[in-house]
N, C-alpha and C positions, 0 to 999 in steps of 0.2 A: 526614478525608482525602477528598479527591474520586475521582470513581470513574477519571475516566483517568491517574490514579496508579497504580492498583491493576491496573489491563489491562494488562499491557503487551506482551502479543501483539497483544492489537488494535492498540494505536498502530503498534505497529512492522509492521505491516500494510498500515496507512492511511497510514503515511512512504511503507512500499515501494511501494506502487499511487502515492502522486503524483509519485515519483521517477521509477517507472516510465510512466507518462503524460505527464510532461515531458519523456520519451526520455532521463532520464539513465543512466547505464553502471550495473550490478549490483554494480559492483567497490565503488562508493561505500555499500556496507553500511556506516554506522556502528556495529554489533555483533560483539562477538566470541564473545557465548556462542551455542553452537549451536541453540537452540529458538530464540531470539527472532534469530537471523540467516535459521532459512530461514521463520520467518511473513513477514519481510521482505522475503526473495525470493518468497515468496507473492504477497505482495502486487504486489513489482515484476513480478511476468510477466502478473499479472491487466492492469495499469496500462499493461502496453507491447501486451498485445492490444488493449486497447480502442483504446491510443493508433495502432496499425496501422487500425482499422477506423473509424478516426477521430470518435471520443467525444471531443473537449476540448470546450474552454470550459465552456457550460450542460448539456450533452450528458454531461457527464464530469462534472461535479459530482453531477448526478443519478445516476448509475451508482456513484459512492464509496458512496453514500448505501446503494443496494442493495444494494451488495457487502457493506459494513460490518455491514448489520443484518442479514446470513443466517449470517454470523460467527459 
């Protein structure tokens, strides 16, 4: 089994941060179990600061990058 099977805080992290950097809404959490909903809102608040302080494109890729391995 691969390993991003097996994370699945981290993914749903790395969902929430490009959700969040795309500016979309919180509301669109695809989870209902509570650990892996708020790593997701983790992620998506991390995702909407960068995205305020404007990190997209190249900028914001390389930031996922950082965020993800300090995880």
């Amino acid at each position: 089994m691969k390993r991003q099977k097996r994370d699945v805080f981290a993914r749903a992290f790395k969902r929430g941060y490009l959700a969040g950097v795309s500016g979309k809404s919180k509301d669109r959490c695809p989870s209902d179990q509570a650990e892996v909903r708020q790593e997701w809102l983790n992620g998506w608040r991390e995702g909407r600061t960068d995205h305020w302080d404007g990190m997209t494109g190249v900028s914001g890729i390389h930031r996922l990058a950082d965020v993800t391995a300090s995880t």
